[in-house]
C-alpha positions as CSV (number, residue, x, y, z in Angstrom):
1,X,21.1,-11.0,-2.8
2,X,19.2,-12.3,0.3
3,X,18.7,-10.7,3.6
4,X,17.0,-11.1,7.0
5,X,16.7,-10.0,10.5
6,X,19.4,-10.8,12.7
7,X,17.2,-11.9,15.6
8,X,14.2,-14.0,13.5
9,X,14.4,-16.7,10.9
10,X,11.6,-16.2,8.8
11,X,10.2,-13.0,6.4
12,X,6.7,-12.8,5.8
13,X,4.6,-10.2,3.3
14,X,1.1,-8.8,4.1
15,X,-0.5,-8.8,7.2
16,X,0.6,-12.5,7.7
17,X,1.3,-14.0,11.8
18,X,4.2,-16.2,11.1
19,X,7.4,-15.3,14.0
20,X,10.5,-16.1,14.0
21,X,12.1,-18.2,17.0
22,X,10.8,-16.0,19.6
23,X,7.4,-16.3,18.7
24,X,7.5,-12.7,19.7
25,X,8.1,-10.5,16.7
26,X,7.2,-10.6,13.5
27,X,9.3,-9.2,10.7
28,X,8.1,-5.9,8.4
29,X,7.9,-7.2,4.9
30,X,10.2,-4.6,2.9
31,X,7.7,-4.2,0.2
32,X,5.8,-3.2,2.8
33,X,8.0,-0.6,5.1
34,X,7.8,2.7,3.4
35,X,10.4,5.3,4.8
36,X,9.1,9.0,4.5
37,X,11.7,11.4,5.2
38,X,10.4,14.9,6.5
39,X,12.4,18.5,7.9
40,X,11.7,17.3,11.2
41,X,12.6,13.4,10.8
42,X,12.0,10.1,9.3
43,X,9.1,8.3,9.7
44,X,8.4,4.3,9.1
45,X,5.4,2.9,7.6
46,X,4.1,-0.5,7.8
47,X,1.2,-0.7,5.1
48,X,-1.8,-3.1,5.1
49,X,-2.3,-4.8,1.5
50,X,-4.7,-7.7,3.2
51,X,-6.5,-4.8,4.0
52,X,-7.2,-2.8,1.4
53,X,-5.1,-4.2,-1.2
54,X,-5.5,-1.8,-4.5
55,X,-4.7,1.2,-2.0
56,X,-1.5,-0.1,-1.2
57,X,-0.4,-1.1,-4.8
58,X,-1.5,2.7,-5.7
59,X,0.8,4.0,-2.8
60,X,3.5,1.7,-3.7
61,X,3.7,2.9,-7.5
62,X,3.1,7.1,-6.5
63,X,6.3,5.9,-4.1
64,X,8.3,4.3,-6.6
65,X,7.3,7.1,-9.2
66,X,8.7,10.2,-7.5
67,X,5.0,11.9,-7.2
68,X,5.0,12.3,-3.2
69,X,8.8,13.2,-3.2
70,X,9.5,17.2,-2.7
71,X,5.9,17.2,-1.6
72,X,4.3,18.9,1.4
73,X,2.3,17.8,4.7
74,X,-0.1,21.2,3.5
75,X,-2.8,20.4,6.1
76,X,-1.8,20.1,9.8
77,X,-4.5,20.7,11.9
78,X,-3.9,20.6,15.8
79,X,-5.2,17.1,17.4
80,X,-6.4,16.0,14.1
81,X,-4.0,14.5,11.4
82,X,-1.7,15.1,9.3
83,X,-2.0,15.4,5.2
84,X,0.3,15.3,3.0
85,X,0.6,15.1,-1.5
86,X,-0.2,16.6,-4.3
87,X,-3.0,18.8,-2.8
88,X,-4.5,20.0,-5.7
89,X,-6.9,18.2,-8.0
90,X,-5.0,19.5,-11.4
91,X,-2.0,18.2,-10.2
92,X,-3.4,14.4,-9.9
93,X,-4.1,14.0,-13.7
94,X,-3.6,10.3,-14.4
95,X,-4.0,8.4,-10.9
96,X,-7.2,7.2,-10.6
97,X,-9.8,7.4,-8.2
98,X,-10.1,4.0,-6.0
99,X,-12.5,2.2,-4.3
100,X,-13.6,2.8,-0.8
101,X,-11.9,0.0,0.8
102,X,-12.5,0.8,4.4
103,X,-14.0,-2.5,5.6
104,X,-13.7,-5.9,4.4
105,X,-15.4,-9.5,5.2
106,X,-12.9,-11.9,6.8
107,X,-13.2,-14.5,9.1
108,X,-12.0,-14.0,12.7
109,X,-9.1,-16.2,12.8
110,X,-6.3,-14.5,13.4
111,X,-7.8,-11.6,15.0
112,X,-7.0,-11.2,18.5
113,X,-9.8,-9.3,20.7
114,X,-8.6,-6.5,23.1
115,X,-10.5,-7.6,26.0
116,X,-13.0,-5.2,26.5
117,X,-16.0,-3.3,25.5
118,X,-15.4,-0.3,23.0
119,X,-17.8,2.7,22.3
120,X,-17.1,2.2,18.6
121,X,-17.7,-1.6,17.6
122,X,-19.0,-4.1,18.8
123,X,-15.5,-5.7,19.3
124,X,-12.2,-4.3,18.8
125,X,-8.1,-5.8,18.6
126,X,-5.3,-6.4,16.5
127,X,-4.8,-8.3,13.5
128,X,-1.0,-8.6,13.0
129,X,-0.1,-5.7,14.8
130,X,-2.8,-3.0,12.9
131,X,-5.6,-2.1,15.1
132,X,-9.2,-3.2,13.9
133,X,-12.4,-3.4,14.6
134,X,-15.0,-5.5,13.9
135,X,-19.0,-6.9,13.9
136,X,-19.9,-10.1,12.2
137,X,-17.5,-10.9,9.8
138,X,-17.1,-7.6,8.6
139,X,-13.7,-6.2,9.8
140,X,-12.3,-2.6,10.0
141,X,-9.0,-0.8,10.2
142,X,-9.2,1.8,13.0
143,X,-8.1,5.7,13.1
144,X,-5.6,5.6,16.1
145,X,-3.2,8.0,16.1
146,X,-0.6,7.1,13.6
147,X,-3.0,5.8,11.0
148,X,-2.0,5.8,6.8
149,X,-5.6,7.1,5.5
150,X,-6.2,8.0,2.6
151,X,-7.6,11.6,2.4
152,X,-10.9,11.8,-0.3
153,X,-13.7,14.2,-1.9
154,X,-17.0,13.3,-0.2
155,X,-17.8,10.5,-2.8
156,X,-16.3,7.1,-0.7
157,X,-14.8,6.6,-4.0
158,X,-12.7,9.6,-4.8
159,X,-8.9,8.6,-2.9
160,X,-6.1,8.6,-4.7
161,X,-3.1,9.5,-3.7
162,X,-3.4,12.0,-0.9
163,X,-2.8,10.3,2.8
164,X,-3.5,11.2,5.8
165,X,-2.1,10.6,9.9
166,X,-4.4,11.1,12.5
167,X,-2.5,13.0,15.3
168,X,-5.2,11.9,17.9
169,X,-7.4,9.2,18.2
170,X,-10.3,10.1,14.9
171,X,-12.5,7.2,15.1
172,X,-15.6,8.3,13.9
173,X,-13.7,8.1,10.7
174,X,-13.9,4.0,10.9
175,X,-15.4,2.7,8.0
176,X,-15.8,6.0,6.4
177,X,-11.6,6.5,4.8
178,X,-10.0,3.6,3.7
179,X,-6.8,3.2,6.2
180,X,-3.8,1.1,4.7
181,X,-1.2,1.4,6.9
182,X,0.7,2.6,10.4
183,X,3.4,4.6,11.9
184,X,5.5,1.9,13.5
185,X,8.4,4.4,13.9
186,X,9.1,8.3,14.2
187,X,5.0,9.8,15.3
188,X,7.4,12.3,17.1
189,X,8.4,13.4,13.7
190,X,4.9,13.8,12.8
191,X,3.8,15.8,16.0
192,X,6.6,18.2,15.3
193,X,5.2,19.2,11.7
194,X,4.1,23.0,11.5
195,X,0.5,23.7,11.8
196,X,-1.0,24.4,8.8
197,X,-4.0,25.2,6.8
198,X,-4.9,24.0,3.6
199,X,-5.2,26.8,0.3
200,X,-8.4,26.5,-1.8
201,X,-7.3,26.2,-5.7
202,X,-10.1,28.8,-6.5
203,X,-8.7,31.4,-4.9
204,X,-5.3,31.3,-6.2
205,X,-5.6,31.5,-10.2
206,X,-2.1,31.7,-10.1
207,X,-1.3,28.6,-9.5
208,X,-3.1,27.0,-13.1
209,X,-4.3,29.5,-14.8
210,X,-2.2,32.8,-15.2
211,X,0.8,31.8,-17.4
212,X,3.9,30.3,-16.6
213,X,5.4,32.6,-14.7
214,X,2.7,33.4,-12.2
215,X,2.2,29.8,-11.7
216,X,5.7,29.6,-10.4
217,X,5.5,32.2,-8.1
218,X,2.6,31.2,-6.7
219,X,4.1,27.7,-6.2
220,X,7.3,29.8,-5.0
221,X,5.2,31.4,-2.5
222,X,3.6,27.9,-1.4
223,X,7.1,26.4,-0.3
224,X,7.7,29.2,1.4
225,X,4.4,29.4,3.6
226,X,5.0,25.2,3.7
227,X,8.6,25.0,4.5
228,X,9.0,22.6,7.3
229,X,6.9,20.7,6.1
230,X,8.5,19.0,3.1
231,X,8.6,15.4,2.2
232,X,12.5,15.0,1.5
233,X,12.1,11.7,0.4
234,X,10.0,8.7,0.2
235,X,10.5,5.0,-0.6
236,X,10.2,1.6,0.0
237,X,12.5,-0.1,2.0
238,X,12.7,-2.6,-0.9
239,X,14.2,-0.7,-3.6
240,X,16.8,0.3,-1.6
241,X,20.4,-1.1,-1.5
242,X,20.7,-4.1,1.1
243,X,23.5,-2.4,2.9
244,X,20.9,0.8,3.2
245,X,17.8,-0.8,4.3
246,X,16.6,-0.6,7.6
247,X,14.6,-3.4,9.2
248,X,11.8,-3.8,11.8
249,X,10.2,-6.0,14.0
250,X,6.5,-5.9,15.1
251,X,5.3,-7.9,18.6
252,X,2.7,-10.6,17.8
253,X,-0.4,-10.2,18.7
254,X,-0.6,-13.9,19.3
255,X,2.0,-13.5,21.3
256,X,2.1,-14.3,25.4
257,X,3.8,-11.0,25.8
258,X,1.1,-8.4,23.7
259,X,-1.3,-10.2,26.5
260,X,0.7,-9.1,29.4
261,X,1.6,-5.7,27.9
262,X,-1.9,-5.1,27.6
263,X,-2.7,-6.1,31.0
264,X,-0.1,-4.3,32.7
265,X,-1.8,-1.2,30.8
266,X,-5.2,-1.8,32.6
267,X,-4.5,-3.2,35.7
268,X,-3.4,0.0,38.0
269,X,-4.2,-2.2,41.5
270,X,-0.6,-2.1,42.6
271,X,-0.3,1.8,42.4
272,X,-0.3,2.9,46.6
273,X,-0.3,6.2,45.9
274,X,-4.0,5.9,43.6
275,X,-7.0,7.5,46.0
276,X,-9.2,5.7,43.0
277,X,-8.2,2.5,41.3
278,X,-9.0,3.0,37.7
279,X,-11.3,0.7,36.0
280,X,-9.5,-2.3,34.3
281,X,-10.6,-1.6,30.8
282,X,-7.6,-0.4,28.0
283,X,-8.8,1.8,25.3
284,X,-7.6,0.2,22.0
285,X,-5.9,3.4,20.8
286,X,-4.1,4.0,23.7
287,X,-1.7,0.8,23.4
288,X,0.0,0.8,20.0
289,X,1.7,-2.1,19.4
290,X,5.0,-2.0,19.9
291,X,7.6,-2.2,17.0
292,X,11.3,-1.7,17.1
293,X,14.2,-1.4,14.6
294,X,16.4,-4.5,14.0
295,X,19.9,-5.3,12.4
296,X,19.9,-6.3,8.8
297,X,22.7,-9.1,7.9
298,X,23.4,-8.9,4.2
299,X,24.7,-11.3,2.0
300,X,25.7,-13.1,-1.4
């Protein structure tokens, strides 16, 4: 079987600039397009292996083995993010603990600057579409809303398999959680989850420790307080049928058009009615890059 998008010629995998025809859009890798469906919608995923590469092969196999599916978003917390998995340390036996992949060395080519100066780093833009920061050659994913993150004990080198989505911009995280991916589609989905707390494992001893069935009440009693909330489904766009994968498209970066979106986003001289003309500057969180959803064509 082969596929492709209906309005580009080539597919690319990682984080990679090639464009189709246009040289306006890139496609989304399908190894790399995760689709989580939730109560209150689906949501796309682009993820990031350049960027933190063993994160995103331990995503891909908790994916492909069924451990986030049935799941809950258990912590919701009110312009803050979004966190979602297993929740509870006895219930992680057997995926390891990674890395802290938060910031890697990399040259500059193919990193395109936003333009201005930025409170957090000395420079900040877009590689391939994923918002980054940088200083030196040491480059960084950033914490805009719609972030993948992945959630941690206070060691750097505890994540595993619980993610997080930043609901506002959380950029004093930079450099401190690893992020692997983006929201490219459905953040509405996100915003609409119920607000929710997380429980602290010690002070429910029936959820481990009081026989078999106390534990499932207690877990009873969790989907009930966490309803809404559930993760329906998750997979990667590849290891689904050709005729039911969706595809998108994300705008270059390299492209002649991010540079005009971007400047039609700081430039507010033209507005009459504006007492005040803003300052030309465009806050890199502010402007995700645009993505949209394309026709697959299948074939033999």
């Amino acid at each position: 079987m082969w596929w492709r998008c209906a309005l580009v010629a080539a597919m690319v995998g990682g984080m990679g600039q090639q464009v189709g025809a246009e040289g306006v859009w890139r496609p989304v890798y399908p190894d790399n397009l995760v689709l989580l469906d939730t109560t209150t919608g689906t949501v796309a995923i682009e993820l990031a292996p350049d960027a933190a590469p063993q994160h995103v092969a331990q995503f891909r196999k908790a994916v492909r083995s069924g451990a986030l599916a049935g799941e809950y978003f258990y912590r919701v917390v009110e312009g803050h993010v979004a966190q979602a998995g297993r929740e509870f340390e006895q219930r992680m036996a057997g995926w390891p603990d990674l890395p802290l992949e938060a910031e890697r060395t990399v040259a500059a080519d193919g990193f395109v600057p936003l333009g201005n100066a930025d409170l957090f780093a000395a420079t900040v833009g877009h590689r391939a579409g994923f918002a980054a920061g940088r200083d030196g050659e040491q480059e960084w994913l950033l914490n805009c809303p719609g972030a993948l993150g992945m959630a941690r004990n206070e060691a750097p080198d505890t994540g595993s398999i619980e993610f997080f989505i930043p609901l506002a911009s959380r950029r004093y995280l930079d450099r401190n959680y690893t992020v692997f991916g983006r929201v490219i589609d459905g953040m509405d989905n996100v915003h609409r989850l119920k607000r929710v707390d997380p429980e602290a494992e010690e002070n429910h001893p029936d959820l481990f420790e009081n026989g078999e069935a106390a534990s499932q009440a207690a877990f009873a009693s969790r989907a009930a307080r966490l309803a809404g909330n559930e993760i329906l489904s998750i997979s990667l766009a590849a290891d689904l049928p050709a005729a039911a994968r969706p595809g998108y498209e994300v705008m270059a970066t390299s492209s002649d058009e991010w540079e005009k979106l971007k400047t039609s986003k700081r430039d507010y001289s033209a507005i009459d009615a504006f007492v005040h003309t803003p300052p030309m500057v465009l806050d890199v969180c502010s402007l995700p890059v645009p993505a949209r959803r394309v026709t697959l064509q299948t074939g033999d």
